[in-house]
Every structure is written in C-alpha cells, then in structure tokens.
VEXKESE-714696 format. One record per residue: x, y, z of N, C-alpha, C, O in turn; residue in one letter. Coordinates in steps of 0.2 Angstrom, whole numbers, padded with zeros to 4 digits, always signed. Layout:
BEGIN
XYZXYZXYZXYZA/...
// end
This chain:
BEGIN
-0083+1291+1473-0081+1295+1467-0082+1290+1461-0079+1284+1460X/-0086+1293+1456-0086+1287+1449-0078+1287+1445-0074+1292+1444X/-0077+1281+1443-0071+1280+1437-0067+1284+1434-0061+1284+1434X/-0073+1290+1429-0071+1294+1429-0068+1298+1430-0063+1301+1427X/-0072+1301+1436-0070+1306+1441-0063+1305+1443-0058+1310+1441X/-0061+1300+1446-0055+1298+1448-0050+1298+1441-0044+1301+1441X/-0051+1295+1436-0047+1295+1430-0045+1304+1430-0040+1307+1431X/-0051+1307+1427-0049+1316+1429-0044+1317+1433-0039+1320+1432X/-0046+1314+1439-0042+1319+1444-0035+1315+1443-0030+1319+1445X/-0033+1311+1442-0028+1308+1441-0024+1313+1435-0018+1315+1434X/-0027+1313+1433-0024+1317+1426-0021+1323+1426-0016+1326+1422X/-0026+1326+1433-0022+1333+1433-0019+1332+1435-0014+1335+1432X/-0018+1328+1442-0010+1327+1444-0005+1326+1440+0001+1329+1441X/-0006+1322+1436+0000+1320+1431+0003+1326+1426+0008+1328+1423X/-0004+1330+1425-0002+1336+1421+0001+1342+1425+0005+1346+1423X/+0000+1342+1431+0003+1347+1435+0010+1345+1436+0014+1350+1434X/+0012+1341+1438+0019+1338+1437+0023+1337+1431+0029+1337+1431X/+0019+1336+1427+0021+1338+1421+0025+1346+1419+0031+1347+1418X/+0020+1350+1419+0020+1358+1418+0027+1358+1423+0032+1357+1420X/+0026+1358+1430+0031+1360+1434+0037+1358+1432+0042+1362+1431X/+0038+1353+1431+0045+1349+1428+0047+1353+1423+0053+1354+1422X/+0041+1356+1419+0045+1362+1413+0046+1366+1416+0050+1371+1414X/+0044+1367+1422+0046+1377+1424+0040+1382+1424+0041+1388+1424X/+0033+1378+1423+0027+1381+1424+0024+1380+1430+0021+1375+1432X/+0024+1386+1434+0021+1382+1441+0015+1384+1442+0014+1389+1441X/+0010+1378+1447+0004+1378+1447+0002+1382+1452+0006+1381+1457X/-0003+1386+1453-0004+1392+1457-0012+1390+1460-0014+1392+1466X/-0016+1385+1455-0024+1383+1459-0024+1377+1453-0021+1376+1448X/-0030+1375+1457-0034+1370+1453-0041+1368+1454-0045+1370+1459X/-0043+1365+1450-0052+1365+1451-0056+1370+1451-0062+1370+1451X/-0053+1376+1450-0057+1383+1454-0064+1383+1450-0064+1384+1444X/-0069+1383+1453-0074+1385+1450-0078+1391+1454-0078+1393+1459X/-0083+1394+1447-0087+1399+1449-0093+1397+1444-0094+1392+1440X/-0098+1402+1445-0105+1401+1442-0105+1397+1433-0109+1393+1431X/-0099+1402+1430-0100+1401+1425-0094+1398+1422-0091+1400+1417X/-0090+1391+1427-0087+1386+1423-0081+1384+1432-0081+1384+1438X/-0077+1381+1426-0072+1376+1430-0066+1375+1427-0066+1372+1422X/-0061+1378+1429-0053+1379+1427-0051+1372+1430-0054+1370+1435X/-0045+1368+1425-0044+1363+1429-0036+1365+1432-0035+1361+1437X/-0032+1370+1430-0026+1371+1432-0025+1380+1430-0027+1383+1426X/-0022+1380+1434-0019+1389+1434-0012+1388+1434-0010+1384+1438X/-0007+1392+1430-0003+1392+1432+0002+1400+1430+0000+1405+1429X/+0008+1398+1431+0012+1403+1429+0018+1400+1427+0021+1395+1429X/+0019+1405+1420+0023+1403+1416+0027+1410+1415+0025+1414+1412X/+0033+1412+1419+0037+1418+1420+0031+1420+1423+0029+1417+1428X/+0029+1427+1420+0026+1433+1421+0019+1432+1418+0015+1436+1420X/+0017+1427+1415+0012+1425+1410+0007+1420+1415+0009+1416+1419X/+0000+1423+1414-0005+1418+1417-0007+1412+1411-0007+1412+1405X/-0007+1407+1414-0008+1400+1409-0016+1397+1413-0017+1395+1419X/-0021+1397+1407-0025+1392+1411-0024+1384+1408-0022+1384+1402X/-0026+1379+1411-0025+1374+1407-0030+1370+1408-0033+1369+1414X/-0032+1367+1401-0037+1364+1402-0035+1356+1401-0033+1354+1396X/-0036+1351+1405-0035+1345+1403-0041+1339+1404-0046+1339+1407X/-0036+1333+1397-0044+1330+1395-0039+1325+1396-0033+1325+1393X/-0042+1319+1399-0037+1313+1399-0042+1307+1397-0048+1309+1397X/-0040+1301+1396-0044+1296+1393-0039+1291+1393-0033+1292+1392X/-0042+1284+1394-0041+1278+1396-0034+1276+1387-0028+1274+1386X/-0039+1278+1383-0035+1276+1374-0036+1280+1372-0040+1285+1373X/-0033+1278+1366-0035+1285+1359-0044+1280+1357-0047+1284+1353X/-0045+1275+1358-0052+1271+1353-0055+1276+1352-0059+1273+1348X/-0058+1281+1353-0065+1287+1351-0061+1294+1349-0064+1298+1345X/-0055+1295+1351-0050+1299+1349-0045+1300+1352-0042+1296+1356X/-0042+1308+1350-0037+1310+1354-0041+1313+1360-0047+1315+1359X/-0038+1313+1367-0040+1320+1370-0042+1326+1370-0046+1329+1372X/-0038+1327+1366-0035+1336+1364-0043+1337+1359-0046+1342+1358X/-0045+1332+1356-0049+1333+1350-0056+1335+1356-0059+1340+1354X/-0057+1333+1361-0063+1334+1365-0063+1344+1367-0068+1346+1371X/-0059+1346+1364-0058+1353+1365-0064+1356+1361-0065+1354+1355X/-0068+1362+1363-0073+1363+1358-0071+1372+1357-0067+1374+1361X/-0073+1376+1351-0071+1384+1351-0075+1385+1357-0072+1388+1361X/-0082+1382+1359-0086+1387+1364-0082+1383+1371-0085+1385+1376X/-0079+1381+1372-0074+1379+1379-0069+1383+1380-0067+1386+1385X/-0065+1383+1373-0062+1386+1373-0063+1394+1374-0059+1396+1378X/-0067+1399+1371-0071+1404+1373-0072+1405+1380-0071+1410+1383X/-0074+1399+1382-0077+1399+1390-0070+1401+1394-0069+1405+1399X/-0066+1397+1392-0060+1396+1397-0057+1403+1398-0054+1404+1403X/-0058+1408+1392-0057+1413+1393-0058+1418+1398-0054+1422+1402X/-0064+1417+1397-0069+1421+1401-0066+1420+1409-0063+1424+1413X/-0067+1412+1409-0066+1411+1417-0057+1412+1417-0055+1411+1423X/-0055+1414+1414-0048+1416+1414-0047+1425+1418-0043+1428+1421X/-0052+1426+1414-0052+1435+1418-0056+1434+1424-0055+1438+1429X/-0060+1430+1425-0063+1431+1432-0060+1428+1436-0062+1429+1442X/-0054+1424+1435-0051+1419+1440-0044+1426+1442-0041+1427+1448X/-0044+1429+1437-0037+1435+1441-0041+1439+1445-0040+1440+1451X/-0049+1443+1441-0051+1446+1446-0053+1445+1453-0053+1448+1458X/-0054+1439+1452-0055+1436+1459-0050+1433+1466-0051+1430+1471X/-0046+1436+1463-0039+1434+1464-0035+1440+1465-0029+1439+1468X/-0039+1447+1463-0036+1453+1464-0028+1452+1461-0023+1453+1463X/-0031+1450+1453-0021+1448+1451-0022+1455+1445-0026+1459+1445X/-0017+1455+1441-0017+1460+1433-0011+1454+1431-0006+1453+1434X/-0012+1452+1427-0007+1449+1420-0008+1453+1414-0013+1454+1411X/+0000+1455+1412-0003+1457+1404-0003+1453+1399-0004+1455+1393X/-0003+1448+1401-0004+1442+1394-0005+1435+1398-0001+1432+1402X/-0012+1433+1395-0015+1427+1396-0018+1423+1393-0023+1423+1390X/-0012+1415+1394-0013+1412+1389-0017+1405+1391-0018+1405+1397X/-0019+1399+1387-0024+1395+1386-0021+1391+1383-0020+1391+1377X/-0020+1386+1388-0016+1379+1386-0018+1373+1386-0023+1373+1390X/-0018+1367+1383-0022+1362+1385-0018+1356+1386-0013+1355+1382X/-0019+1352+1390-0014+1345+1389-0018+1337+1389-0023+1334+1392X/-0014+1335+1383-0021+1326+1385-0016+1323+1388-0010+1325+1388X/-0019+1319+1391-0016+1314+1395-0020+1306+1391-0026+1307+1391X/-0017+1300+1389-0018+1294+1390-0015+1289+1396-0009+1289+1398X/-0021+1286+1399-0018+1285+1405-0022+1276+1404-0028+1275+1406X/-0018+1272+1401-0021+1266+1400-0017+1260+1407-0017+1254+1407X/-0016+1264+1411-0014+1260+1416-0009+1254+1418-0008+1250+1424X/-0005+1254+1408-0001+1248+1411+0007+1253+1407+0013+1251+1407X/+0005+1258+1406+0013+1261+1404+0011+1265+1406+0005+1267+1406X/+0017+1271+1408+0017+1277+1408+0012+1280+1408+0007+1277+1407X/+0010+1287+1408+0007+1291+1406+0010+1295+1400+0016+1298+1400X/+0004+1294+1394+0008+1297+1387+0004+1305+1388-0002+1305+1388X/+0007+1312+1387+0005+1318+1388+0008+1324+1382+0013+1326+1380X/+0004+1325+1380+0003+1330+1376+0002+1337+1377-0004+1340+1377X/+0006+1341+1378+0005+1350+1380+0005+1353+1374+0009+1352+1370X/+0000+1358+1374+0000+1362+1367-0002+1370+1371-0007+1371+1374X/+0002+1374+1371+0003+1380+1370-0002+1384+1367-0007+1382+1363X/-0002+1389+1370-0010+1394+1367-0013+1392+1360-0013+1395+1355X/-0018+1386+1363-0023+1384+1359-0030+1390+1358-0035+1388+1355X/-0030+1395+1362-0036+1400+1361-0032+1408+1366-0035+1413+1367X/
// end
C-alpha cells in the first residue's frame, strides 16, 4: 500500500472515532460503486450523514477541507441516494459532511468537522 493510501486510511479512522465520540455513529466505509466512493456513512439521530474526509501530512499546499471541490461535492450527493438505495434505507434528510485531518505524526491529530457543507 503507497504512503498515501495508508495516510487516508489512517484518517478515517481517526475521523470515525472522532464522529463517534460526538454521538455520530458510523454505519459503513469505503463503500464504493460505479460512480464514486463514500469515505464514511454515518447517522446522526435519524439523519443520514455522508462524510467526506481529506487528511494531509501539513497545511504547506493548504487546508484539507480546501481540497473539496462543488463537482465532489455534487457527486457525493448522488452517491448518498444510491448508497440508502442500496441499502433498501428511506432517510428524510440527508446530510454532507466533511472532516480534515492533519496528521504530521509528531502530535495529535488536529480535525476539523464542518457540517452540511453541500
């Protein structure tokens, strides 16, 4: 597995454990289908959350959260109504979260949760 890969995947974890600790619980991960890739699913009460997470060694090229684009965010959409369909779910309100993670390996991980960003 490349650097990165491992860096991502590190991140979700940290981001799921994150969420959870607020009282958002994670329900899938990774899920992919033809037209994309969910990094976190969760539930928040009654509310479907999908979450997107972008993590990185430093801020030097930016923020995480900056790496967010409208057409991802669009996309995540999408794959937000195919992930209940396929899951045989109904939610009446489906929201679109994102979290960065800096993860510079000699402190903490610093994380950022932002609320229906789309």
């Amino acid at each position: 597995m490349k650097a990165k890969d491992v860096l991502g995947q590190t991140g979700e974890w940290a981001a799921a454990d994150f969420l959870e600790d607020r009282g958002i619980r994670v329900i899938d991960s990774n899920w992919r289908c033809p037209n994309g890739e969910i990094d976190l699913v969760a539930l928040d009460g009654d509310e479907l959350v999908i979450v997107e997470v972008k993590t990185r060694r430093s801020r030097r090229y930016g923020d995480p959260l900056e790496a967010l684009t409208r057409a991802k965010l669009l996309r995540l959409r999408t794959l937000a109504v195919l992930w209940a369909r396929s899951h045989d779910q109904v939610y009446g309100t489906i929201r679109i979260d994102a979290v960065g993670i800096i993860m510079d390996g000699d402190n903490p991980p610093s994380i950022d949760h932002l609320k229906g960003v789309a």
